[in-house]
Backbone bond lengths (Angstrom), bond angles and torsions (degrees), N, CA, C in turn:
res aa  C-N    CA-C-N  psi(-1)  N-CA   C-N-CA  omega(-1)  CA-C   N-CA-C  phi
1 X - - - 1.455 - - 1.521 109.47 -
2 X 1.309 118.19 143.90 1.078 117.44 -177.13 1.812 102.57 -104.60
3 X 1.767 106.75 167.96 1.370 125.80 -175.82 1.584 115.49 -36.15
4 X 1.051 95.74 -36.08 1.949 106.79 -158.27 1.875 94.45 -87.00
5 X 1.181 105.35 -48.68 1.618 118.32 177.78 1.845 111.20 -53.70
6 X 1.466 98.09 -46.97 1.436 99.24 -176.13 1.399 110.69 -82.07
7 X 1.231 117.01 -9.79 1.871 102.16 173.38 1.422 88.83 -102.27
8 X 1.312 142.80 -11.39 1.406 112.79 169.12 1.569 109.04 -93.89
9 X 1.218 124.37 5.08 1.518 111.77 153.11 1.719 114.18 -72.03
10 X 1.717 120.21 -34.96 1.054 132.03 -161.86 1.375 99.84 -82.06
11 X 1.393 125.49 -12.82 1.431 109.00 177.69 1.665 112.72 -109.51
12 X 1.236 105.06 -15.44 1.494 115.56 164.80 1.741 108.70 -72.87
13 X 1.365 125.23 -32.24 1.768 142.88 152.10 1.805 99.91 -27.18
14 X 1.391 105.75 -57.93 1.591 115.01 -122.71 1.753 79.49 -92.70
15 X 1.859 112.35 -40.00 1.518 115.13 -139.79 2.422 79.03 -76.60
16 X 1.156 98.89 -42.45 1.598 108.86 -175.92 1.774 114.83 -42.41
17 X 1.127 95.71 -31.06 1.903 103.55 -153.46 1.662 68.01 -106.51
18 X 1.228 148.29 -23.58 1.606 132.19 169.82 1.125 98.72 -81.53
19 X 1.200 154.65 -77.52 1.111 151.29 141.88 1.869 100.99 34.79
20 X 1.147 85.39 -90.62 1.702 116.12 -167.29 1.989 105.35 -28.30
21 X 1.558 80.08 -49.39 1.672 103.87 -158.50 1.245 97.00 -67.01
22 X 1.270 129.75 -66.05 1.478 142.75 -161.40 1.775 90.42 -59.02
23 X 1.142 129.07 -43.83 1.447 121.47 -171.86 1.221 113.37 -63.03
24 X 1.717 108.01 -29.22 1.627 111.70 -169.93 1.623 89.54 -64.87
25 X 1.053 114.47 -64.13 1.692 137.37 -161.66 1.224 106.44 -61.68
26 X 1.071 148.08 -19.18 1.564 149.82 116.24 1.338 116.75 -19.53
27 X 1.426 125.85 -65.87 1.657 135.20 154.44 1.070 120.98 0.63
28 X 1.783 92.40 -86.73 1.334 115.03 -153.90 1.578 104.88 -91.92
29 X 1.511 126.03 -11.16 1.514 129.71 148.37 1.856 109.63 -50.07
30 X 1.636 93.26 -44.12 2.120 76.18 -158.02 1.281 80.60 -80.54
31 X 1.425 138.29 -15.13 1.985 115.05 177.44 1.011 126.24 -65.55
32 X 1.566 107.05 -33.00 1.977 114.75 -169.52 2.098 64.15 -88.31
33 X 1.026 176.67 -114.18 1.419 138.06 -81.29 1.732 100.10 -89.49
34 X 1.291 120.52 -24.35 1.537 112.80 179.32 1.422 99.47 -64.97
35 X 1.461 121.62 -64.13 1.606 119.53 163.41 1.695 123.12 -9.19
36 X 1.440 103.75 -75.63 1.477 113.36 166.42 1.435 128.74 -30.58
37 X 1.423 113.71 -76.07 1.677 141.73 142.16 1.409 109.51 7.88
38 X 1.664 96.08 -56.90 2.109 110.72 -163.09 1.308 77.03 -67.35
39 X 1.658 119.58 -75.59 1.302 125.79 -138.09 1.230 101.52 -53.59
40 X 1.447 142.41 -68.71 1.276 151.58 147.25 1.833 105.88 8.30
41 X 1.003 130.94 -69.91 1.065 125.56 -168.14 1.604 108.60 -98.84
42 X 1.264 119.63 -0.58 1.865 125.84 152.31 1.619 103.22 -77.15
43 X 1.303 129.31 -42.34 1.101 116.28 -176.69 2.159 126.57 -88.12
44 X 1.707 92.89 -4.50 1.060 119.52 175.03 1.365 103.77 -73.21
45 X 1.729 123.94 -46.21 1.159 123.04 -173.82 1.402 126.33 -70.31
46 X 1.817 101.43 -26.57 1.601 122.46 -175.25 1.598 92.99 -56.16
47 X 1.522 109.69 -86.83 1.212 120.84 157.60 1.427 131.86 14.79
48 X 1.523 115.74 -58.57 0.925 132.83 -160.60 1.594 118.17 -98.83
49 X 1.337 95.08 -35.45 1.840 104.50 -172.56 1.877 92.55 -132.97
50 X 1.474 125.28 12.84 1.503 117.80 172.34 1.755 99.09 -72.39
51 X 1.158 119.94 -39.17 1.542 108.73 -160.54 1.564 103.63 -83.32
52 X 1.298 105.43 16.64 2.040 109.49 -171.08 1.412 99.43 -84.92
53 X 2.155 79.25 -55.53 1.717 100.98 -171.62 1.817 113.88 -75.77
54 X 0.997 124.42 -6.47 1.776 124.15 172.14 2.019 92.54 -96.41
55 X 0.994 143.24 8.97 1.648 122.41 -163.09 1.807 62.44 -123.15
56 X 1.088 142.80 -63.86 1.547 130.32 -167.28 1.210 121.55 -40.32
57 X 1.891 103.35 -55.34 1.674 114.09 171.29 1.371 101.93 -43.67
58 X 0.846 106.11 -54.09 2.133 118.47 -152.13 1.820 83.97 -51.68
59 X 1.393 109.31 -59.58 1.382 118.30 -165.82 1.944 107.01 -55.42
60 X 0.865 92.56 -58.15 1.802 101.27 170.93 1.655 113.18 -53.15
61 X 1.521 117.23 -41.80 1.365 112.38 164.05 1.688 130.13 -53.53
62 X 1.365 80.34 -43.83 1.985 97.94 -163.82 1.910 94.21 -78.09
63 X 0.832 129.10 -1.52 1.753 147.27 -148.47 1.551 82.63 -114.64
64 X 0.891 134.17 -55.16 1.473 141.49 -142.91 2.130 114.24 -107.54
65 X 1.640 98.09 -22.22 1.079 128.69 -165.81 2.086 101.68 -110.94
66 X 1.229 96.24 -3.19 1.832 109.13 174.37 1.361 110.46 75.53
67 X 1.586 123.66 1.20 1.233 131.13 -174.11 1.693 102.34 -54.24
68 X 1.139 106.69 -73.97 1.208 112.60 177.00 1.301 121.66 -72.95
């Protein structure tokens, strides 16, 4: 092989294994955002229906405590 041949194998080498990398890192980017996503809509739900489920406790406490 000649000079010109062997750096264009070496950059077709280099562009592949970039290739490779950026795909991994694509991956494991959209996983930590599916991750996010969950949490986002677990903490959307707390949020949303936590003050239902603490006014029930409260009610079950004060129930139990002769308040009511």
């Amino acid at each position: 092989m000649s000079m010109p041949q062997e750096d264009e194998l070496q950059k077709n080498i280099r562009r592949a294994a970039s290739a490779k990398a950026l795909k991994e890192i694509h991956a494991i980017v959209e996983d930590e955002r599916e991750t996010e996503a969950l949490l986002g809509r677990v903490l959307h739900a707390f949020l949303l229906y936590g003050w239902l489920v603490l006014l029930l406790l409260a009610g079950i406490v004060a129930h139990f405590m002769g308040v009511i």
